[in-house]
C-alpha positions, 0 to 999 in steps of 0.5 A: 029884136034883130034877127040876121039870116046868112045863107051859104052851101054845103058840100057832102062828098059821100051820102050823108045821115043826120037824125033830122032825116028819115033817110040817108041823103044823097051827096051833092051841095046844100043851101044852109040857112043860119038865123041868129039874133043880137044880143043886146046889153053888151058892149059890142056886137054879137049874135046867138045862133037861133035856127040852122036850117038845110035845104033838100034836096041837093041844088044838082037834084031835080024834084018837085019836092022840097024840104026845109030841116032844121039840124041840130049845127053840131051834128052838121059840123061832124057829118062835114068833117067826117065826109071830108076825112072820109074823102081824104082817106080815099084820095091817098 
C-alpha cells in the first residue's frame, strides 16, 4: 500500500468551532496534514483521502501543549469559507 502524506497551513481569520474541538480555537495559521492512499487497478493514478489531520495550537501560539485532531475535511472546508466570507463581510 503507498500512502502519501501532504502538509500545508491553514488560515482562519476569526476564532473557529469544528466538532473535533472541546473549545472554539483561536484564529491564526494551522499545519494540516492530508494522508491518502493509492488506489490500485485503475488505470491511472489516484489516491483516496484516509486521515485530515490539524495541528493545534496555531504556529503564532507559544505553549507546551500540543495537539494533533483529525477533522472530518468537509467540516474544515465550510469553517474556511465561511471565515473567509465572514472577513470579506467586514472589509466591505
Amino acid at each position: 500500500m503507498t500512502v502519501r502524506t501532504t502538509h500545508t497551513e491553514i488560515t482562519f481569520k476569526r476564532p473557529f468551532m469544528l466538532s473535533a474541538f472541546d473549545a472554539r480555537q483561536p484564529a491564526g495559521t494551522y499545519r494540516l496534514s492530508v494522508d491518502e492512499e493509492e488506489i490500485f487497478g485503475l488505470s491511472f493514478l489516484a489516491y483516496r483521502r484516509k486521515a485530515t489531520v490539524l495541528q493545534t495550537p496555531a504556529i503564532s501560539v507559544t505553549s507546551s501543549r500540543h495537539q494533533t485532531v483529525e477533522v472530518d475535511p468537509e467540516e474544515l472546508a465550510a469553517a474556511l469559507d465561511a471565515d473567509a466570507l465572514a472577513s470579506r463581510t467586514v472589509e466591505e
